[in-house]
Backbone as JSON Lines, residues from 0, in Angstrom:
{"i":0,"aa":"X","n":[-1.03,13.63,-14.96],"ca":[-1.35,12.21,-14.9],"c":[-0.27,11.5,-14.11]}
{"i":1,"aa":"X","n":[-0.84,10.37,-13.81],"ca":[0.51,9.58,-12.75],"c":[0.09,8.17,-12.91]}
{"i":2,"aa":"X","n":[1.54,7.39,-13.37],"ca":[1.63,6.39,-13.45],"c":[1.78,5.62,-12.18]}
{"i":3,"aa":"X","n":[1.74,4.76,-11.5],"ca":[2.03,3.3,-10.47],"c":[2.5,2.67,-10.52]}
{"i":4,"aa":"X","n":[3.48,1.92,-10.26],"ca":[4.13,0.92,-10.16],"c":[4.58,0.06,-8.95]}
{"i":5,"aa":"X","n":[3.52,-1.13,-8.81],"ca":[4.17,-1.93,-7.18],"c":[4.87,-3.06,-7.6]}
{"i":6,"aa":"X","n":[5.76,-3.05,-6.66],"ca":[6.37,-4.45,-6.23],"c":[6.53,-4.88,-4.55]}
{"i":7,"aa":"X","n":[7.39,-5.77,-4.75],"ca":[8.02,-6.52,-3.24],"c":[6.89,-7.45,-3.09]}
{"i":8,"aa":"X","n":[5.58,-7.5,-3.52],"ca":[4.89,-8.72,-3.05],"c":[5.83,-10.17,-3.36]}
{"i":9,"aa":"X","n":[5.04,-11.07,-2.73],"ca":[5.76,-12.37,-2.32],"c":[5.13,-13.48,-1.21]}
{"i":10,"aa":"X","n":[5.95,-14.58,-1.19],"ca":[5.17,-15.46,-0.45],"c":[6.39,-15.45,0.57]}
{"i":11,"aa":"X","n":[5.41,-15.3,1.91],"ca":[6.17,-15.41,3.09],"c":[5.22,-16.44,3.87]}
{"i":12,"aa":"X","n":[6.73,-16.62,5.42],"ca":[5.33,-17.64,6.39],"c":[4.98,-16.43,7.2]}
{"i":13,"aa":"X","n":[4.05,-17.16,7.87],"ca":[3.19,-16.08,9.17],"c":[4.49,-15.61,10.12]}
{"i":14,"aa":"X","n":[3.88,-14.36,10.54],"ca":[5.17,-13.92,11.18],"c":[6.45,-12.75,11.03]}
{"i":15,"aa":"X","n":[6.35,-13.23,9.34],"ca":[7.5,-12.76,8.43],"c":[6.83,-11.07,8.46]}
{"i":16,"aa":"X","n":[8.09,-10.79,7.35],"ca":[7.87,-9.21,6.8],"c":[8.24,-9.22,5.65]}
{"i":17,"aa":"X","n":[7.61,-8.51,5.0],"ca":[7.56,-7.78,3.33],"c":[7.85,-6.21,3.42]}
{"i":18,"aa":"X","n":[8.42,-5.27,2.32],"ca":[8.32,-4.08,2.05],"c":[7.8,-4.05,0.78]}
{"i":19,"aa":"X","n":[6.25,-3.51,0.4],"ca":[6.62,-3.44,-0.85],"c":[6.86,-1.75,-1.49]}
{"i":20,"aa":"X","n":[6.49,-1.5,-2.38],"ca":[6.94,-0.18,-2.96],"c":[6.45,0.05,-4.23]}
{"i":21,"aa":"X","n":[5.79,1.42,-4.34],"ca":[4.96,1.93,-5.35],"c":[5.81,3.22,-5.74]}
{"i":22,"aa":"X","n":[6.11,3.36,-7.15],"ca":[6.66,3.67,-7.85],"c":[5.75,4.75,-8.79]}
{"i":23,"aa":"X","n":[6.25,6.21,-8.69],"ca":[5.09,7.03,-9.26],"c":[6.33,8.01,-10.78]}
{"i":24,"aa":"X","n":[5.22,8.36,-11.15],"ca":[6.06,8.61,-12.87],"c":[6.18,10.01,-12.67]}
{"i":25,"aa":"X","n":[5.79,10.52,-11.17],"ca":[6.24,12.08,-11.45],"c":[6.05,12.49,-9.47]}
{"i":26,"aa":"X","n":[6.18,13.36,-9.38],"ca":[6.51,13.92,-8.19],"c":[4.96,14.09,-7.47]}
{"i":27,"aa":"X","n":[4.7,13.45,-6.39],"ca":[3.09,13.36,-5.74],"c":[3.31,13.8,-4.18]}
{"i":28,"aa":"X","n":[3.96,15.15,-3.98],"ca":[4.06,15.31,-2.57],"c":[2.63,16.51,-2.51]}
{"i":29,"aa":"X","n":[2.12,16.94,-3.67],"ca":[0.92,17.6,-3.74],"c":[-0.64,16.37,-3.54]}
{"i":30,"aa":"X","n":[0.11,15.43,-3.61],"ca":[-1.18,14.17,-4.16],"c":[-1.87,14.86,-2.49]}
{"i":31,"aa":"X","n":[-3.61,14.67,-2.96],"ca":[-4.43,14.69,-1.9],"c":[-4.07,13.71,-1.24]}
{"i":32,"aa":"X","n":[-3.76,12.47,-1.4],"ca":[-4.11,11.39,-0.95],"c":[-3.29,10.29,-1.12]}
{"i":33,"aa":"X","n":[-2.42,9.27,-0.58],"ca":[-1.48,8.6,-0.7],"c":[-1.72,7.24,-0.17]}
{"i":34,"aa":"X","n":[-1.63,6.11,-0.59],"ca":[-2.01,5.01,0.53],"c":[-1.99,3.43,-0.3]}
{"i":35,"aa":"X","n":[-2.6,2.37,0.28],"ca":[-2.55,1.22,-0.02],"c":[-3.58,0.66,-0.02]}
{"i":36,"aa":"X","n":[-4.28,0.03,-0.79],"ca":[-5.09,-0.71,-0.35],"c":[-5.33,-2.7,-1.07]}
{"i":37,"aa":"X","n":[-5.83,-3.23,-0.83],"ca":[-5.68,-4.93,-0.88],"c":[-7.2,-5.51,-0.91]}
{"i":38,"aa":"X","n":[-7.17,-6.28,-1.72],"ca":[-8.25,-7.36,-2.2],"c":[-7.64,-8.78,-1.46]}
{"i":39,"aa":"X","n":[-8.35,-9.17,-0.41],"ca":[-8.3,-11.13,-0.34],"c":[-9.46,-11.55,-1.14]}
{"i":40,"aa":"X","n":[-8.71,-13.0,-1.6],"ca":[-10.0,-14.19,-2.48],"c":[-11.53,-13.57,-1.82]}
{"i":41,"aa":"X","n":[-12.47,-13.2,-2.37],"ca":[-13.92,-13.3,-2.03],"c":[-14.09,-12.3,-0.95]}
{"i":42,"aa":"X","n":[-13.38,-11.1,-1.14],"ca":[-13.68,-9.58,-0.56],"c":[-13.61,-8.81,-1.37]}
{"i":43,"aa":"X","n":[-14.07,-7.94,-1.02],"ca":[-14.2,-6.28,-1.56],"c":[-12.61,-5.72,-1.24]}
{"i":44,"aa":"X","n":[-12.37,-4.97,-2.2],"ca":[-10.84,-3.97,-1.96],"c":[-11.35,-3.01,-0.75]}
{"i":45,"aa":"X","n":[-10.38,-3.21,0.0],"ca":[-10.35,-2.3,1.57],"c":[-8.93,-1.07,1.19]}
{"i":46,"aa":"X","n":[-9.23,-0.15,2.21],"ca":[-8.3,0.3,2.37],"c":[-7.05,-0.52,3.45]}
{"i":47,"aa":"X","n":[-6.27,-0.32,3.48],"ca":[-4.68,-0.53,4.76],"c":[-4.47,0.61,4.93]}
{"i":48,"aa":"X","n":[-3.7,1.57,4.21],"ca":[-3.23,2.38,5.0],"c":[-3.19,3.9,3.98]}
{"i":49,"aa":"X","n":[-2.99,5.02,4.32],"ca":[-3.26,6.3,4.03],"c":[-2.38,7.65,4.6]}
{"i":50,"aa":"X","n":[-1.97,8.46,3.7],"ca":[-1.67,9.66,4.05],"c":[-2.53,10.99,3.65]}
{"i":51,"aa":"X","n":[-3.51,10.98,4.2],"ca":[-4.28,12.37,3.69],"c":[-2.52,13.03,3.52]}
{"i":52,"aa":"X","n":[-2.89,14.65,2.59],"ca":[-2.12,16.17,2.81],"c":[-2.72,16.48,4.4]}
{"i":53,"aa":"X","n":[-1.87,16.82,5.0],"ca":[-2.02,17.56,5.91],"c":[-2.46,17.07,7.18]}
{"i":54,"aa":"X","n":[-2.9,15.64,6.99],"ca":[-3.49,15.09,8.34],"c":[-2.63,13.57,8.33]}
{"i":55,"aa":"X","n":[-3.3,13.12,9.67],"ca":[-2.14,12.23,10.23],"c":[-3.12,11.16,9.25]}
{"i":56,"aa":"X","n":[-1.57,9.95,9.57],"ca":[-1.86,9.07,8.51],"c":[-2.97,8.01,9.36]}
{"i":57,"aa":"X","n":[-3.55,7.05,8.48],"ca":[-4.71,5.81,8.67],"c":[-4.25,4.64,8.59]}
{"i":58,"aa":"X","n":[-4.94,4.04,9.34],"ca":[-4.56,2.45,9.31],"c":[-6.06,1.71,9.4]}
{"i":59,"aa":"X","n":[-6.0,0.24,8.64],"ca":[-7.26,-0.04,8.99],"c":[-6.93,-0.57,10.18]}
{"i":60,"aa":"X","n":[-7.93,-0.76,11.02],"ca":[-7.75,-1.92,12.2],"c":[-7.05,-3.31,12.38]}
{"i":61,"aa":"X","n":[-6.97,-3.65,11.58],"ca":[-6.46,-4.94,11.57],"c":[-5.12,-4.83,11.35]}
{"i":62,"aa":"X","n":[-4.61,-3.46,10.92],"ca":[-3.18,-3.41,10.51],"c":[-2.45,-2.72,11.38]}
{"i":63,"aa":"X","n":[-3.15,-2.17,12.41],"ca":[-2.56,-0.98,13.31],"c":[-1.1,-1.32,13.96]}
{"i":64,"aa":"X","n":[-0.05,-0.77,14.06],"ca":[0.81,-1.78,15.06],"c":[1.5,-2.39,14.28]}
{"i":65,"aa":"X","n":[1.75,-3.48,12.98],"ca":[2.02,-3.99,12.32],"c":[2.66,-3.69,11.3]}
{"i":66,"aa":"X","n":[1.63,-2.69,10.37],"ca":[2.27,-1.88,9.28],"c":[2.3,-0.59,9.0]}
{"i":67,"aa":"X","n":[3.12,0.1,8.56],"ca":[3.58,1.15,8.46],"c":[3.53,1.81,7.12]}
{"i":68,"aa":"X","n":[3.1,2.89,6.58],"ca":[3.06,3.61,5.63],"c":[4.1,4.6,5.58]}
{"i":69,"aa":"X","n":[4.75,5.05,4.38],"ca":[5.8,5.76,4.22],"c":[6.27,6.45,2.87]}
{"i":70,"aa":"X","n":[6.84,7.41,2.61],"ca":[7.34,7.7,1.77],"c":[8.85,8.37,1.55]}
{"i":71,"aa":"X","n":[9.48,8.66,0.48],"ca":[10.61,8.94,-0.05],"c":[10.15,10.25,-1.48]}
{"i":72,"aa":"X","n":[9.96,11.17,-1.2],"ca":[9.36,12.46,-2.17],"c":[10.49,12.3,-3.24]}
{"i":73,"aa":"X","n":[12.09,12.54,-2.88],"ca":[12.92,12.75,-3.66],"c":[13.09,11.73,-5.01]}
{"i":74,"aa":"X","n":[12.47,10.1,-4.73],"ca":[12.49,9.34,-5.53],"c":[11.08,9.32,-5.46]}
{"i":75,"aa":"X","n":[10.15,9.37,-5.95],"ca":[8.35,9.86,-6.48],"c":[8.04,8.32,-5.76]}
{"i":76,"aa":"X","n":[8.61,7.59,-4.63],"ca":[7.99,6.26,-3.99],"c":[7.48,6.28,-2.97]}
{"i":77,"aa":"X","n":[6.5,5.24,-2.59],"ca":[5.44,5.02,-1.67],"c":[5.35,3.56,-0.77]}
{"i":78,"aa":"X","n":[5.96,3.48,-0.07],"ca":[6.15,2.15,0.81],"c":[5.13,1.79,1.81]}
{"i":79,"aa":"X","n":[5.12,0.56,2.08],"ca":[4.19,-0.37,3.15],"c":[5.43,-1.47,3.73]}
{"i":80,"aa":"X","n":[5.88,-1.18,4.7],"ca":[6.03,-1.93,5.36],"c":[5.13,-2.95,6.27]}
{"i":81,"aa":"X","n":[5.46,-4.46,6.33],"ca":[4.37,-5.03,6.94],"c":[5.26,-5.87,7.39]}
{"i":82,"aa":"X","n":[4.97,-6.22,8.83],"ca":[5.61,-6.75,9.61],"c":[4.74,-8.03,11.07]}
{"i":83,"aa":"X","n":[5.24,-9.01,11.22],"ca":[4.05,-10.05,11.81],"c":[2.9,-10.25,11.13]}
{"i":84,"aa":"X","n":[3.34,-10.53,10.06],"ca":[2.03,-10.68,8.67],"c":[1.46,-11.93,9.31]}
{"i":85,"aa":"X","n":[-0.07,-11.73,8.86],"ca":[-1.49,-13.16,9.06],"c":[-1.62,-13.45,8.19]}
{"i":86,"aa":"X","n":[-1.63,-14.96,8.07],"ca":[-2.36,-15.34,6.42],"c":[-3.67,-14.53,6.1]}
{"i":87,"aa":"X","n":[-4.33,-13.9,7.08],"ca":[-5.72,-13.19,6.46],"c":[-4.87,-11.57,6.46]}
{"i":88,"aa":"X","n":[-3.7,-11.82,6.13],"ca":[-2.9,-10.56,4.82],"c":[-2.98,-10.83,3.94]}
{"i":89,"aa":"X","n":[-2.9,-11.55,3.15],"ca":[-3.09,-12.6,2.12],"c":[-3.96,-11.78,0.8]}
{"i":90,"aa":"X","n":[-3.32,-11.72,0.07],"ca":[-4.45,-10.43,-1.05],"c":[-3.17,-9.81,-2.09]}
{"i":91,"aa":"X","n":[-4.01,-9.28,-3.21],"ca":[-3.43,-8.31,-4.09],"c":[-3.63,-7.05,-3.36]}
{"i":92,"aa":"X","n":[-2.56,-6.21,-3.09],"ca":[-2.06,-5.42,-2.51],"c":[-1.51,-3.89,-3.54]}
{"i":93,"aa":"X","n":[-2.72,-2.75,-3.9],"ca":[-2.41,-1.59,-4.74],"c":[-2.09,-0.17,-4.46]}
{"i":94,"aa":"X","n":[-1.44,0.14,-4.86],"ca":[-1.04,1.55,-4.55],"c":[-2.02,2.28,-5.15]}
{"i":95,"aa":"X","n":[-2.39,3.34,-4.49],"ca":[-3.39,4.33,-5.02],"c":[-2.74,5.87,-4.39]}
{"i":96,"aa":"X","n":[-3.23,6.89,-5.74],"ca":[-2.87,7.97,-5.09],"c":[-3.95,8.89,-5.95]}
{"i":97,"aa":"X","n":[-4.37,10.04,-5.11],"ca":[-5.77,11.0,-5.68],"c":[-5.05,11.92,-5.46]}
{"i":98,"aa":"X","n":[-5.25,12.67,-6.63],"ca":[-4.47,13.65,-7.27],"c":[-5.01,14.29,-8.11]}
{"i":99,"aa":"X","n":[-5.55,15.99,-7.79],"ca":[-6.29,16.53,-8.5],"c":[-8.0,16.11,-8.42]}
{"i":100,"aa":"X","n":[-8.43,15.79,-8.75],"ca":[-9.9,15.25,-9.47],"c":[-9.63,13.71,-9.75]}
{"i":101,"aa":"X","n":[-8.63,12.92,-9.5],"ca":[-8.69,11.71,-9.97],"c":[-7.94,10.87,-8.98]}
{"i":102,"aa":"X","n":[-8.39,9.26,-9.67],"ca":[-8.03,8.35,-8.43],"c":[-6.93,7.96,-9.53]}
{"i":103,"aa":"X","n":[-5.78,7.5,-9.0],"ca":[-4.5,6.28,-9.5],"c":[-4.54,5.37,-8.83]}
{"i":104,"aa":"X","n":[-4.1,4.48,-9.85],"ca":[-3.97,2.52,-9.52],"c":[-2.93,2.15,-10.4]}
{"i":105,"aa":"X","n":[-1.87,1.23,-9.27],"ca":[-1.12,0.34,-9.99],"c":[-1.83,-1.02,-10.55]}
{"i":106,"aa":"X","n":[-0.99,-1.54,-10.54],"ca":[-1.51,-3.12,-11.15],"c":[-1.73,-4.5,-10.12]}
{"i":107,"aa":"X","n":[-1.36,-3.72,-9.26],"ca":[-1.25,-4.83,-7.6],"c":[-0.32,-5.66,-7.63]}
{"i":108,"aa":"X","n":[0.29,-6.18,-6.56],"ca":[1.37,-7.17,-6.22],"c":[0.79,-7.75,-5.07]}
{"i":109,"aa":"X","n":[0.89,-9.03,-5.68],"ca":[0.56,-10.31,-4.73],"c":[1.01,-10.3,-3.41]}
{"i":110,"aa":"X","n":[0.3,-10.64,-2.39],"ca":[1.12,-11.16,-1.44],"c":[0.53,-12.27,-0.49]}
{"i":111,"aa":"X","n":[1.09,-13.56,-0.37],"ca":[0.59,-14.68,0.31],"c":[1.37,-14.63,1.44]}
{"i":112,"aa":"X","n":[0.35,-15.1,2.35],"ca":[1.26,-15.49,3.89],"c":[0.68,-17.08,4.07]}
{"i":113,"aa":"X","n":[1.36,-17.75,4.88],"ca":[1.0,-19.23,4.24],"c":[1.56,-19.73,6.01]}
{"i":114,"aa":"X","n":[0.96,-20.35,6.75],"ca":[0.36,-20.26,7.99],"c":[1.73,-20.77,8.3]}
């Protein structure tokens, strides 16, 4: 089983940068699947960004260029860097990781960009 834990959300202006960071309760360098994904007001949860095992990592379109997916194995964490943030970044922002037969979710961390 694997716990989640995000932070670094926050209110920035347009432009700015955030790191946030997902926090796992045990070692996920086996996880199928590694990544981020974000809810804005009156959307569906999208993906941002992704590390399949074994294949190169994903970005949605809108994030390409901008933000960066990453990790640190030795401390069980999972980073998003985001950088020249749009207010239509603007969303609860979750770490997810599939592992085994199952999906993980943190609790999301806010993040506003404010024009």
């Amino acid at each position: 089983q694997v716990q989640l834990v995000e932070s670094g959300g926050g209110l920035v202006q347009a432009g700015g940068s955030l790191r946030l960071s997902c926090a796992a309760s045990r070692n996920i360098f086996s996880a199928n699947v590694m990544g981020w994904y974000r809810q804005a007001p009156g959307k569906q949860r999208e993906l941002v960004a992704a590390m399949p095992s074994g294949e190169s990592t994903n970005y949605a379109d809108s994030v390409k260029g901008r933000f960066t997916i990453s990790r640190d194995g030795a401390k069980n964490m999972v980073y998003l860097q985001m950088n020249s943030l749009k207010p239509e970044d603007t969303g609860v922002y979750y770490c997810n990781v599939q592992w085994l037969l199952s999906d993980y979710w943190g609790q999301g961390t806010q993040v506003t960009v404010s024009s």
